[in-house]
N, C-alpha and C positions, 0 to 999 in steps of 0.2 A: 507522462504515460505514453510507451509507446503505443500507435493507432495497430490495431492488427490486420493484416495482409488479407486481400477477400484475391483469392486464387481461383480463377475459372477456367483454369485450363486443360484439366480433366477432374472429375471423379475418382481419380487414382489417388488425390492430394490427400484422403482424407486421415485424419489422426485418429485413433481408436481414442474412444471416451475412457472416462474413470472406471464407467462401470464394466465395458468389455477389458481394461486394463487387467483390472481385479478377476474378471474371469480367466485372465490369460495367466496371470500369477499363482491361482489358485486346481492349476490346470494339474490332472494327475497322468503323467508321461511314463514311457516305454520305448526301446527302439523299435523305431515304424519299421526300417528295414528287415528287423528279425519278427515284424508282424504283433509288437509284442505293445503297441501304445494305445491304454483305452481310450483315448479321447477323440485320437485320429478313427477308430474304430467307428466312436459315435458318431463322429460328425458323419464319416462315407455312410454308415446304415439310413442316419436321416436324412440325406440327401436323395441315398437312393428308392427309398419309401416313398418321397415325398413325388419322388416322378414316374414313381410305379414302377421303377424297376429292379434286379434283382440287386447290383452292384454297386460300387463307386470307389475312385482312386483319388486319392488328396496329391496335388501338385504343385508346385511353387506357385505357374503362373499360366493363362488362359492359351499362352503361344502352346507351351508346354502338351496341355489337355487339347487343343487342334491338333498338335504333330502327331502326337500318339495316336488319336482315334483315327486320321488321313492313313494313317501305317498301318495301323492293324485292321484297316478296312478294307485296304486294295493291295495292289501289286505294280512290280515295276512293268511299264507300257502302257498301263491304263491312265482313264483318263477320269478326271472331276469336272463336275458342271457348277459354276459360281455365278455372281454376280461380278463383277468386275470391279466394281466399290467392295468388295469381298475383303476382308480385314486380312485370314489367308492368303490371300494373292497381295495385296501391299503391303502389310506391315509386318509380315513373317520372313523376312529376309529371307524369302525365293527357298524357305526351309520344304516347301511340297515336293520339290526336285529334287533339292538334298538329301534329305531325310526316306523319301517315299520313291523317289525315281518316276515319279507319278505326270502328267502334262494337266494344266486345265483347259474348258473350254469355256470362255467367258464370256455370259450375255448380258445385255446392256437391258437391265431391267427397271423399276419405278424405283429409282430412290433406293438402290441396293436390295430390291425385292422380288424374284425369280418370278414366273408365274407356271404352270404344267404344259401350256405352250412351250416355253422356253425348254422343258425339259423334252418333251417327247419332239420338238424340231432341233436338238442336238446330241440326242442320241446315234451314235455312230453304229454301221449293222455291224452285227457280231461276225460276219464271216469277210469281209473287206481288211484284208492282212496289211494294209496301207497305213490305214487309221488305229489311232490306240483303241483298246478294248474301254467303252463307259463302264464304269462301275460303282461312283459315288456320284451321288448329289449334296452340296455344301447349303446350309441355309443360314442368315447372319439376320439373329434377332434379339435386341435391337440390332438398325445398322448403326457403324460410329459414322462411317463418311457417305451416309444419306442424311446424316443430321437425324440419328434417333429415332427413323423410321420402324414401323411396326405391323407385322402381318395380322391380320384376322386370322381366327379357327379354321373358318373355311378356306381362306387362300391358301393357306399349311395343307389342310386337309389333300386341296385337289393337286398340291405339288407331292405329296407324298402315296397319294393315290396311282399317279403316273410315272414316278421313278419304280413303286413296285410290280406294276403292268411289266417296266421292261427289266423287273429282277435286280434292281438297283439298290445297295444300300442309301442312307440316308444318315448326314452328320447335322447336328446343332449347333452352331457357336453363337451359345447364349451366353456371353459375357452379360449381357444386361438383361437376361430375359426374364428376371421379375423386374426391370422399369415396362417391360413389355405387357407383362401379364395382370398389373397393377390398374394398366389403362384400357387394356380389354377385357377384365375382368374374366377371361378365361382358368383353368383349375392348370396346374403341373401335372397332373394326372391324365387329362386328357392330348396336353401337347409331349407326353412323354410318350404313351403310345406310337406316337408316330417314327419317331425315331432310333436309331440303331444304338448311337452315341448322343451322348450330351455333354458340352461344356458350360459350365458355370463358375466366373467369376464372382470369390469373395471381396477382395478388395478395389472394387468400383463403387457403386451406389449401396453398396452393404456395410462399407464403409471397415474392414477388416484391412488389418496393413499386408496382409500377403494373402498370397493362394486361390487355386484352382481347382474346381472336383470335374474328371470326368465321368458320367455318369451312364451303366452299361450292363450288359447281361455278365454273369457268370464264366462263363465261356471265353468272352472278350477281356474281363479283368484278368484272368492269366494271361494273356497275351499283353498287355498293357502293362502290369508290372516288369514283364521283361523289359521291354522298350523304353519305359521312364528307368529303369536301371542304366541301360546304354546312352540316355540321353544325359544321365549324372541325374536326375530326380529324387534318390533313394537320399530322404530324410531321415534322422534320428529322433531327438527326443520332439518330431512336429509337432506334439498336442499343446503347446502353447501357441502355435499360431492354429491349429485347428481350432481350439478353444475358442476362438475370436471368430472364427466361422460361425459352431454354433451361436454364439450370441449374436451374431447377425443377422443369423437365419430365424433366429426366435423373438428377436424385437425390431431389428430396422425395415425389415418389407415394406409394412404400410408406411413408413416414412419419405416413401417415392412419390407417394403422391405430392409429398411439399414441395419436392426437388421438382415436378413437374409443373406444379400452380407456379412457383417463382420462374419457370425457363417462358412459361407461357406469358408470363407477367412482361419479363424483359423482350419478348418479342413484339406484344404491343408498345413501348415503349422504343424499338428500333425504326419499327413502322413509321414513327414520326419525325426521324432525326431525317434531316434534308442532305446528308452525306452519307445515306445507308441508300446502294441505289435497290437492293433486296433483300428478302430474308424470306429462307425457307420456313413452310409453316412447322410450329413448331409440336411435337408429340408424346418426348418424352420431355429429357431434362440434356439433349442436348441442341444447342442457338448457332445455326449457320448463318452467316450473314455476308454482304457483301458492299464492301465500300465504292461508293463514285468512283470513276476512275483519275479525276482531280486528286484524290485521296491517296497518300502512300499508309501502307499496312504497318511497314516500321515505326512509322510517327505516330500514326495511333495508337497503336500498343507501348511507346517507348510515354505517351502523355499517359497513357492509363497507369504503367508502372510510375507516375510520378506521385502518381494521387494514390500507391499503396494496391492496385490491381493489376491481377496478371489475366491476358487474355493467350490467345495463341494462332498462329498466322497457319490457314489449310490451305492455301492457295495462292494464285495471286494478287486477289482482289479478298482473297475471305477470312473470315475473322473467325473462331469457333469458341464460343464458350460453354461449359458444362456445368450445371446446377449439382450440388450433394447436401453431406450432412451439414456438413462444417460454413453451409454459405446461409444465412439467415435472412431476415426482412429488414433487422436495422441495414444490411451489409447492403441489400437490395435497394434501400433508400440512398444508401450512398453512390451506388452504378449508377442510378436515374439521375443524380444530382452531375456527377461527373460527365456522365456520357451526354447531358443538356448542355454543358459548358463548353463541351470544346470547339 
């Protein structure tokens, strides 16, 4: 029998189950492009209900749902206010500039988390023809490269309180913001108010093999389907990967809580290995950690793939693992037993 692969190196990894399979099978399709697919139709309504808002675009992917709402939110010479651990500013291949013609300004916040200081001490004046014009504020919740960190209501609350003092729009890149919402037990109703744009990732901790919703007024989704058209986005028959959306949106939610008790689990667990010189605390379901510097990164990931586990190298010293559907407690007993041994 072959052992099965316990892959911790994102929440991307995961496989759609039998039963979302069977919904994705059973999926009744149309072309999306000529607006004509019920299921894409259902998933975008429920989504955008679900955040109080009036709209929602189905996209391949979560880079996708940033570029478009950065675009349809500002103009070339303005500027965006990030964090710096900001998923837009690293892992969108410098697409703000490309795509938007747009600069950021990036503050060095908790763990990838802005605060309304940050905002109203980087707002640039509107009549200083030097500086670009501010006009968005970006927010990343979870963050991936704070290790899973997560705002309160209230820290949201006062950074979007202060981007609208100075007439600022406001983006979401909730790839994971129900592992977010899971743990603060906040509503999607009230973190949707706050914001202009939403992005939401389906296939991360929802466990869907594809797709992105961004989630918006009226107004903005015309503007947004043009742009996912120019970006190549216009799907055809997508209600079989929507399909897979809704089913994730209507049974895996509370399932983050397991992916969090297991990320929390392995963190006590790194705590005590005498080759981990730290580990960020951990909050959702994603384990940053960091090896002695005795320790090469290579070798320990190349012993972990020997024992049948994939981790992933974020640094030069740090390891990242990500907890999902697809990693269990037997699986978890098995990282405790390997990670003890080496």
């Amino acid at each position: 029998m072959i052992e099965k692969l316990i892959d911790l190196r994102s929440d991307t990894v995961t496989k759609p189950s039998p039963e979302m399979r069977e919904a994705m099978f059973n999926a009744i399709v149309g072309d999306d492009v000529f607006d004509e697919d019920p299921t894409v139709k259902a998933l975008e309504e429920k989504a955008a209900k679900l955040f109080g808002h009036e709209a929602a675009l189905f996209c391949p992917s979560g880079t996708m749902t940033n570029q478009i709402a950065i675009k349809i939110l500002t103009q070339p010479q303005q500027e965006v206010i990030c964090d710096l651990l900001s998923h837009i500013y690293y892992a969108e291949g410098g697409g703000v500039a490309f795509n938007s013609g747009v600069s950021m300004c990036l503050v060095d916040g908790d763990r990838g988390r802005i605060s309304a200081t940050h905002v109203a001490d980087n707002v640039n004046p509107p009549q200083n023809i030097q500086q670009p014009l501010t006009s968005l504020v970006a927010v990343e919740n979870t963050n991936n490269k704070g290790g899973g960190s997560c705002y309160t209501m209230k820290q949201l609350s006062e950074v979007a309180a202060e981007a609208r003092k100075h007439k600022l729009k406001l983006h979401l890149d909730g790839a994971r913001i129900f592992n977010a919402l899971v743990e603060t037990k906040d509503s999607t109703q009230k973190i949707g108010k706050l914001f202009d744009t939403i992005s939401v990732c389906l296939s991360k901790g929802l466990g869907a093999p594809v797709g992105s919703l961004l989630i918006t007024s009226k107004e903005n989704l015309n503007k947004a389907k043009r742009v996912r058209k120019v970006f190549g986005g216009g799907m055809r028959q997508s209600g079989f990967l929507a399909a897979a959306g809704i089913y994730a949106l209507d049974n895996n939610v509370e399932k983050l809580k397991e992916d969090h008790r297991r990320a929390k689990n392995i963190e006590m667990i790194l705590k005590e290995l005498n080759y981990v010189d730290s580990c960020l605390s951990v909050e959702t379901n994603i384990i940053m950690f960091k090896l002695d510097d005795k320790k090469s990164v290579p070798d320990f990931l190349n012993y972990l793939s020997k024992n049948n586990i994939k981790g992933y190298q974020f640094g030069k010293q740090t390891v990242r693992f990500v907890t999902h559907l697809d990693f269990t407690d037997s699986m978890l007993e098995k990282l405790n037993n390997t990670l003890n041994n080496y």
